[in-house]
C-alpha positions in Angstrom: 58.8 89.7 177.0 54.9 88.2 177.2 55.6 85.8 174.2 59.1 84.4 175.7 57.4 83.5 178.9 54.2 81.9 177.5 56.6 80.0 175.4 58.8 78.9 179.0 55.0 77.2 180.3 54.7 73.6 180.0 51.8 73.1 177.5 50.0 70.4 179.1 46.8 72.0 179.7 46.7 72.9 183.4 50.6 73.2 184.3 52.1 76.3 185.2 55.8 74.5 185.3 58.5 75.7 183.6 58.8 74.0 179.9 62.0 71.8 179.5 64.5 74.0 176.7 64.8 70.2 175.1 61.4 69.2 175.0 59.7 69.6 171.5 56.9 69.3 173.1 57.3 72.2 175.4 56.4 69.6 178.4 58.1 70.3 181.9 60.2 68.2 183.6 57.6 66.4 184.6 55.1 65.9 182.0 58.0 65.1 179.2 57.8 61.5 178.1 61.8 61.1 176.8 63.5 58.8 178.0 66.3 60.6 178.1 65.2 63.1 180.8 67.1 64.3 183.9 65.8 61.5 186.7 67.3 63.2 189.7 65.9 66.6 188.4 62.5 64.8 187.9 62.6 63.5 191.4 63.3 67.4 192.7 60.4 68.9 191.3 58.3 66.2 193.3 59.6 66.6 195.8 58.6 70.0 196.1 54.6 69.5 194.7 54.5 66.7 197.8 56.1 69.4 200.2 53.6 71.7 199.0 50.7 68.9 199.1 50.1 69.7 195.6 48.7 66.1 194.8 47.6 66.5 191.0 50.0 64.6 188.8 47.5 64.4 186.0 49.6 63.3 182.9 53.2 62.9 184.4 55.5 60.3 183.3 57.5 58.6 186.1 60.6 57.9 184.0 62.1 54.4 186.1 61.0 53.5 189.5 58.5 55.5 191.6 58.0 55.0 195.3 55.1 55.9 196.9 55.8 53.2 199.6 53.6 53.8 203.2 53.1 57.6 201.9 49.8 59.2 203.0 47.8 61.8 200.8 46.0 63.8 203.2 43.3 64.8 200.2 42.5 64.0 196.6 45.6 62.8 194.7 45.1 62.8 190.7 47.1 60.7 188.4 44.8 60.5 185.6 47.0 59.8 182.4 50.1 59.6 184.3 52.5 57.2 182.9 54.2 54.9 184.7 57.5 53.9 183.1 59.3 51.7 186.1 57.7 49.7 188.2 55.1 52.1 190.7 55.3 51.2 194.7 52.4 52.3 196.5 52.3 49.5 198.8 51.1 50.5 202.8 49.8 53.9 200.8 46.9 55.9 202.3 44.7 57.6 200.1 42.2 60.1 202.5 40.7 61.3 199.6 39.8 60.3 196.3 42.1 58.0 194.1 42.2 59.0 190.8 44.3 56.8 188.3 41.6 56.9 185.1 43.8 56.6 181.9 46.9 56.3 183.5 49.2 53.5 182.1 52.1 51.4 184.3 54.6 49.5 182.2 56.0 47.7 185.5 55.0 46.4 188.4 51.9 47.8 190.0 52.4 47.6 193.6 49.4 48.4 195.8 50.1 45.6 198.8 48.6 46.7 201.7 47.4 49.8 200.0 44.1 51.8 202.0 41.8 53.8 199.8 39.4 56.0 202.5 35.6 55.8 202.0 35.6 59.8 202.1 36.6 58.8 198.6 36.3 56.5 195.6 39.5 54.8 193.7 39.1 55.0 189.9 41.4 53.0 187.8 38.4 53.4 185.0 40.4 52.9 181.8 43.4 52.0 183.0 46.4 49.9 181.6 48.4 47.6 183.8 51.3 45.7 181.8 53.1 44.3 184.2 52.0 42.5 187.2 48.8 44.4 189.1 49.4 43.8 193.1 46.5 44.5 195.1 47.1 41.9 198.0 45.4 43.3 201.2 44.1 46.5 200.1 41.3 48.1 201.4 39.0 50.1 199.4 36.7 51.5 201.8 34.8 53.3 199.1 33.4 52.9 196.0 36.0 51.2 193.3 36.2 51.6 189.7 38.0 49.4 187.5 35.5 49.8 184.7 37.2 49.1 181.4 40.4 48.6 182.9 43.1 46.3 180.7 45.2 43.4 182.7 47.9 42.4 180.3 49.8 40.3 183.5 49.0 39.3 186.5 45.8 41.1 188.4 46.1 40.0 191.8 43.8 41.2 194.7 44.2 38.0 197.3 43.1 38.8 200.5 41.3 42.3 199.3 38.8 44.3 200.7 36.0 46.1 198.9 33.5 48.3 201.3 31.8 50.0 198.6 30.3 49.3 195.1 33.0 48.2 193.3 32.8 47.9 189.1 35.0 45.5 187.2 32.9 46.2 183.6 34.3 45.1 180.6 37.4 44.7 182.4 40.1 42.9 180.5 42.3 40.1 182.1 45.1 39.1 179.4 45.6 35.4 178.3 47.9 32.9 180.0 47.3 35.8 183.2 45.4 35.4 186.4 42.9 36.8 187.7 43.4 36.5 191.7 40.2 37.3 194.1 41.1 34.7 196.4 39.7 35.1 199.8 38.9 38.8 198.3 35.3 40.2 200.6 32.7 42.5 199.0 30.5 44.0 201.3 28.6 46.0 198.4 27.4 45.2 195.3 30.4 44.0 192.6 29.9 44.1 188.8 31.8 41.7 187.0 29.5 42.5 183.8 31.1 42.5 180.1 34.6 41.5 181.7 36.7 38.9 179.7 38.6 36.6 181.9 41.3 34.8 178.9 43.4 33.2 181.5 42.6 31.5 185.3 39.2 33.4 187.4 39.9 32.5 190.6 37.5 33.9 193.2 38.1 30.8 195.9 36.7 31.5 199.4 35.8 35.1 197.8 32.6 36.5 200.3 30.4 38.5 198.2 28.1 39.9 200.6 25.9 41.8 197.9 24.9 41.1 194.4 27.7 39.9 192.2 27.2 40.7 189.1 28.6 38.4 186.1 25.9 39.6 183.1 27.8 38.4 179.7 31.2 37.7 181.7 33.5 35.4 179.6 35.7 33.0 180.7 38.8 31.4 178.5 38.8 27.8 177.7 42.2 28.7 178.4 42.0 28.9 182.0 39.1 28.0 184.6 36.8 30.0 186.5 37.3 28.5 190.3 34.4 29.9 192.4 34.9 27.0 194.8 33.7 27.4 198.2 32.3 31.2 197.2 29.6 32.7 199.8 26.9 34.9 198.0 24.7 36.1 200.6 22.6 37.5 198.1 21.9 37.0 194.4 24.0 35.7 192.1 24.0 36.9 188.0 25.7 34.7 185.8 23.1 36.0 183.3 24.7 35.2 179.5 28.1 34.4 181.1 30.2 32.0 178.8 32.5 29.1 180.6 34.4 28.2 178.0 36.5 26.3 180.2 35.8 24.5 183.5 33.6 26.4 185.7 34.0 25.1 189.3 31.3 26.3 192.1 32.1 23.0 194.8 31.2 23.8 197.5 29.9 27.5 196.5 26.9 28.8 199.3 24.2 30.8 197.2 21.8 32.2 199.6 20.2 34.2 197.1 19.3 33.7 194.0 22.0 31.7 191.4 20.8 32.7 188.3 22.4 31.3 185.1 20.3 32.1 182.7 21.8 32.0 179.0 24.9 30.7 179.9 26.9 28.7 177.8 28.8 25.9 179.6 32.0 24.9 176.9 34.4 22.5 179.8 33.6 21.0 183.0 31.1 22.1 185.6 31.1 21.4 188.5 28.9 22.4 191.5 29.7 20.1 193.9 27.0 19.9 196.6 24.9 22.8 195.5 21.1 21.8 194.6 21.4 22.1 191.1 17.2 22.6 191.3 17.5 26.1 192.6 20.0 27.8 189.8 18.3 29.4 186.8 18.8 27.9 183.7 16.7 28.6 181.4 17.5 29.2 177.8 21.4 27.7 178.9 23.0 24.9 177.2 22.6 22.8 180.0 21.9 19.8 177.8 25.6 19.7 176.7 26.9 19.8 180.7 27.9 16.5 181.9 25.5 16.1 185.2 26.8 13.1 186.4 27.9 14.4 189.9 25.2 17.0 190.3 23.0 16.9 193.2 19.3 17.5 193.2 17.1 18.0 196.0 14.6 15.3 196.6 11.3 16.2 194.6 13.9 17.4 191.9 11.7 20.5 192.2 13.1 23.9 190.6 12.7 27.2 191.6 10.5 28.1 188.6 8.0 25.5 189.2 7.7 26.2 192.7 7.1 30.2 192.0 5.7 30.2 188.7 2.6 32.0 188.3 2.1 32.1 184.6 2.7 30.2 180.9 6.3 32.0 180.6 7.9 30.7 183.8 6.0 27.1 183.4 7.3 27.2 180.2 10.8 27.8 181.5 10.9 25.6 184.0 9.7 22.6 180.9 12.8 23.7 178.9 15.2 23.3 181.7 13.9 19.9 182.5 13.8 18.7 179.1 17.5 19.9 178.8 18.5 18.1 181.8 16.7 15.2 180.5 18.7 15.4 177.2 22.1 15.9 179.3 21.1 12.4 181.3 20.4 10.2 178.2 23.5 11.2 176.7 25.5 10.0 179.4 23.7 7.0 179.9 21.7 7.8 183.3 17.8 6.8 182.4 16.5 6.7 185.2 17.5 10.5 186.3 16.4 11.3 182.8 13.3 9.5 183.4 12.5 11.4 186.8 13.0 14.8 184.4 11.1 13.9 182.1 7.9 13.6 184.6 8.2 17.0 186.2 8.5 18.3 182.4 5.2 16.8 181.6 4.1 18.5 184.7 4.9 22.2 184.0 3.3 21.2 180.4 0.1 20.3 182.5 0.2 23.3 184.4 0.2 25.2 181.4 -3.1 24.6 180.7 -5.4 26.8 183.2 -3.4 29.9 181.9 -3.7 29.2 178.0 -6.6 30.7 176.7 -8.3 28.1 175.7 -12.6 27.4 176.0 -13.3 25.9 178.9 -14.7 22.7 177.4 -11.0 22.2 175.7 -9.6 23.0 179.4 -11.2 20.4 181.2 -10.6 17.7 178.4 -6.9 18.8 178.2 -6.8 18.7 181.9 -8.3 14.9 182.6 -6.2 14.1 179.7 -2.9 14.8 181.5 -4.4 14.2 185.2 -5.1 10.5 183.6 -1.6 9.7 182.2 0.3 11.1 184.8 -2.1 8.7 187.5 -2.2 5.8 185.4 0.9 5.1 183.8 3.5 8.6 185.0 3.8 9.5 182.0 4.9 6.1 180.5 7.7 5.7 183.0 5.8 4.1 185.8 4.8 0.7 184.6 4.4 -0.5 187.9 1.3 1.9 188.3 -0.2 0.6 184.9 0.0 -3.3 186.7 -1.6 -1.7 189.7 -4.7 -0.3 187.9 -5.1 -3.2 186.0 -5.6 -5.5 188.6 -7.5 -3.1 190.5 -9.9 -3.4 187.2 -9.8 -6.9 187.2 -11.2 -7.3 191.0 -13.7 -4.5 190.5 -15.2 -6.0 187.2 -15.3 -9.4 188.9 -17.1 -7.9 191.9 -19.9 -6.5 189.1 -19.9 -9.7 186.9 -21.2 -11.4 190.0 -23.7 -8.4 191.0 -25.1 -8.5 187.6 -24.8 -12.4 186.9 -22.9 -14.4 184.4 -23.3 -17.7 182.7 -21.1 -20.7 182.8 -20.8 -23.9 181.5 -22.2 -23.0 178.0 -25.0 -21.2 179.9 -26.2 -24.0 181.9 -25.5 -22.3 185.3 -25.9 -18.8 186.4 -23.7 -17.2 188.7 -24.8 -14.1 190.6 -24.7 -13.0 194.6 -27.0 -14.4 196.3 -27.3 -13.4 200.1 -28.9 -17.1 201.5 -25.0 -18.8 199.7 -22.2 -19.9 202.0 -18.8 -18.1 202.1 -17.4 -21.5 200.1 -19.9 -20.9 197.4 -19.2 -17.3 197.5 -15.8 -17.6 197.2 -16.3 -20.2 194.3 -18.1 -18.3 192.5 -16.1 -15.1 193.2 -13.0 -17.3 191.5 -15.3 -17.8 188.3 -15.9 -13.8 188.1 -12.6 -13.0 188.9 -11.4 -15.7 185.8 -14.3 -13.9 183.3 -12.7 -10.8 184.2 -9.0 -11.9 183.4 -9.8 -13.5 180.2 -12.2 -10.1 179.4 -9.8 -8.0 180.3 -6.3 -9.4 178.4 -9.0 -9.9 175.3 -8.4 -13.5 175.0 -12.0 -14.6 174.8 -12.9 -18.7 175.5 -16.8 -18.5 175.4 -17.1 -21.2 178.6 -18.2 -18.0 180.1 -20.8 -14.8 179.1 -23.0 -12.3 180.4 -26.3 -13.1 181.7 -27.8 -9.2 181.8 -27.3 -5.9 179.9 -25.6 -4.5 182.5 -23.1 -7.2 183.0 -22.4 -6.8 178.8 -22.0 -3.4 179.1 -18.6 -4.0 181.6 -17.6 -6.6 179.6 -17.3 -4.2 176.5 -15.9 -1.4 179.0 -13.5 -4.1 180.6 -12.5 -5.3 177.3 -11.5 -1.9 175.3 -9.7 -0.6 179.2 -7.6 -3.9 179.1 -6.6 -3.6 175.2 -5.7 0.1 176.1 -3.9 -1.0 179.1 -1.9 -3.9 178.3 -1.2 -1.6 175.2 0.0 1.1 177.6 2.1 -1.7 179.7 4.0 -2.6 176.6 5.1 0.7 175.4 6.3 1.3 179.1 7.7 -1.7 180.3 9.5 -1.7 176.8 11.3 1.7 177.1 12.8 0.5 180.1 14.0 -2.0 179.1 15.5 -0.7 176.4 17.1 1.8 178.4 
C-alpha cells in the first residue's frame, strides 16, 4: 500500500496534494500546467487553502482568470514560480505580510491597482516575467520592493505609486515600443534604477524621489525618451554611465543634491530646462556632442568641481568638462559662450600647478606665467584688456622719459621735469614724452626724438620689446574674434 500512496502525492517538492490520475507529471490539481485541466475543480481546491489560510502557492498555474480582487492576506503569501495563465486581479489587495512573486510568470494582465503591500513585509517580484500589461497604479509598498531583474515585455505602469521602503529596479527589463510609467510615482527611500534597460518611453514626470536614485549604467532606447521633467531629488542623483540614446528631458527637474552624470553618453536631445547646468557632474561624458543652446549656466559659469576641488584629479576634471562644453559651443556656432569656457578651463589648468610636483623655481615661473596671461590679455579672449595695458604703458613710460630726460629736435633741446616750469610748459612737454612713448612703443622709430640718460634708454628698450609683444598679442586676439 506505501508505494500506491507515495505515487497519489503531487511531486512538486513541498505539496502534500493529491496527484492528478492524468497528469504525467504527477502534479495536483493545482500545480499541473495542461491546459486542459478541470477549472472549476482548480478553483475548489483554493478555495479550501484560502479557508484554511494556507497562503503558499509556490509553483501553481492559474489556468484562465484569477481574482484576487480587494482580498486580504493576513500573513506571508508565496507565489514564487506560480504561473499566471489569464489575466491575475489583485487590484485593492492587502498584503500584511511578505509578498512573494520571485520567478513567477503572468501571461495577462497584471492587475495590482490600488494594491497595499505592508511594511511588516517586503514585495519581491525579483525575476519575475510580466507579458502582458503590468498595472501598478496607486499601490502602496510600504516596505522594501524588489523588482531586481524583473522582465516587462508590455506595459509597466506604476502612475501615482508609492514606494516607503528601498525599492530595487536592477537590471530590470522594460520591452521595446512599451512604457515605462512612474508618473507622479514618490520614493521616500532610496530607488535603484542601476543596470535597467529602458527600450521604449521612461517617464518619471513629477516622480518625488526623496532618497538617492540610483541610475548607474541605466540605458535608455533611442526608441523612446526618458521624461524626467519636473522630477524632485531631494538628495543625490546617479546617472553615473547611464546611456540616453534618445532624448533625455530634465525641464524643470529640482536636484537638491548632487546630479551626477558622470560617463554618460548623451545620443538625442537634452534638455534641462532651467537647471544650472554648472552644478551636474560631467566628467568623462560626451558632453561635447550635446547641443547646449538652451542650457542655463549660473553667472561665474562656475562648476561644482572647481569650487570643491582639492587636488590635480578634480582640477583636472573640472578642465575636461569645460573644454567639452567649449567644443559643444563652437560647433553650434556660439563663440562667445565657448569663449567664456575656454577661460575657466585655463583656470583649473592654472590651479593645477601648486599640486604638481614640480621644484619650486618651475612653480613660481609656471605660476607668473599664467597669472600674466590671464591679467593681460584672458587668455587671448579679452583684447579689450591688452588695449588697456598698453596705454597704461604708454602714459607710465612717458611719465619716465620726462623724469629721466629726452632729446628733441635732433638733440638741440632737452626735455626733462623741472619743478621752477609752468603747468603750460609741463603739459607741452608731457605731449612730447607721451609722443616718444607712442612711437617707442608701436616700434615705428622717427629719430626727431632720443634718450638723453641711461636710464631713459633702458625704458626705451623695455618699452620697445613690451609694445612688439603687445601689439603682437592684440593681433592674435582681436583676430580670433573676429574670425569667430
Amino acid at each position: 500500500m506505501f508505494p500506491d500512496i507515495v505515487k497519489r502525492q503531487c511531486t512538486y517538492e513541498g505539496c502534500g496534494e493529491e496527484a492528478l490520475k492524468t497528469s504525467k507529471e504527477r502534479l495536483c490539481i493545482l500545480h499541473d500546467k495542461s491546459e486542459s485541466k478541470d477549472r472549476d475543480e482548480f478553483q475548489r481546491a483554493l478555495h479550501k487553502k484560502l479557508s484554511n489560510q494556507d497562503y503558499d502557492f509556490r509553483g501553481y498555474c492559474f489556468a484562465g482568470k484569477c481574482s484576487f480582487h480587494g482580498f486580504t492576506f493576513p500573513k506571508d503569501a508565496d507565489f514564487r514560480e506560480a504561473q499566471f495563465r489569464g489575466d491575475a486581479d489583485f487590484e485593492e489587495a492587502r498584503f500584511s505580510g511578505k509578498a512573494t512573486f520571485k520567478g513567477a510568470t503572468f501571461s495577462g494582465r497584471a492587475l495590482f491597482l490600488g494594491a497595499k503591500f505592508s511594511k511588516e513585509g517586503k514585495a519581491e517580484f525579483r525575476n519575475t516575467q510580466f507579458l502582458g500589461d503590468a498595472l501598478f497604479s496607486g499601490a502602496e509598498f510600504s516596505g522594501d520592493t524588489l523588482f531586481w531583474q524583473t522582465r516587462f515585455s508590455a506595459d509597466a505602469v506604476f502612475w501615482h505609486a508609492k514606494f516607503s521602503g528601498q525599492t530595487l529596479f536592477l537590471d530590470a527589463i522594460f520591452a521595446e515600443e512599451q512604457r515605462a510609467d512612474f508618473r507622479d510615482a514618490k520614493f521616500s527611500e532610496k530607488v535603484d534604477f542601476s543596470g535597467a534597460d529602458f527600450s521604449g518611453d521612461a517617464l518619471f514626470w513629477r516622480a518625488k524621489f526623496s532618497g538617492e536614485a540610483l541610475f548607474h549604467g541605466t540605458r535608455f532606447s533611442e526608441e523612446g525618451k526618458a521624461d524626467f521633467q519636473e522630477a524632485r531629488f531631494s538628495k543625490n542623483a546617479l546617472f553615473q554611465g547611464a546611456k540616453f540614446s534618445g532624448d533625455a528631458l530634465f525641464g524643470g527637474a529640482a536636484f537638491s543634491g548632487v546630479p551626477d552624470f558622470e560617463s554618460s553618453r548623451f545620443f538625442g536631445e537634452i534638455n534641462f530646462g532651467t537647471t544650472d547646468v554648472g552644478t551636474l557632474h560631467l566628467a568623462e561624458s560626451n558632453i561635447d556632442t550635446v547641443d547646449l543652446t538652451n542650457a542655463k549656466w549660473s553667472r561665474d559659469f562656475k562648476n561644482v568641481y572647481e569650487k570643491r576641488a582639492k587636488d590635480v584629479e578634480t582640477f583636472r576634471k573640472a578642465e575636461e568638462i569645460y573644454r567639452k562644453v567649449k567644443m559643444s559651443y563652437h560647433r553650434t556656432g556660439d563663440y562667445n559662450l565657448g569663449a567664456m569656457f575656454y577661460y575657466r578651463e585655463m583656470e583649473c589648468r592654472r590651479k593645477q600647478i601648486r599640486f604638481r610636483s614640480l621644484n619650486i623655481i618651475s612653480k613660481v615661473f609656471k605660476s607668473l606665467g599664467y597669472d600674466f596671461i590671464r591679467l593681460y590679455c584672458g587668455y587671448g579672449e579679452k583684447p579689450l584688456r591688452v588695449i588697456g595695458f598698453s596705454l597704461a604703458a604708454i602714459v607710465v613710460c612717458a611719465v619716465l622719459f620726462m623724469k629721466s630726460g629726452i632729446y628733441d629736435e635732433q638733440g638741440l633741446r632737452l626735455i626733462q621735469y623741472d619743478i621752477s616750469q609752468t603747468w603750460l610748459e609741463i603739459l607741452r612737454d608731457f605731449w612730447t614724452c607721451f609722443y616718444y612713448s607712442v612711437i617707442t612703443f608701436t616700434t615705428v622709430g622717427y629719430g626727431d626724438i632720443s634718450p638723453a640718460t641711461g636710464l631713459a634708454r633702458t625704458i626705451a628698450m623695455a618699452e620697445g620689446f613690451f609694445g612688439a609683444f603687445s601689439i603682437a598679442l592684440f593681433v592674435l586676439t582681436f583676430g580670433r574674434r573676429m574670425m569667430r
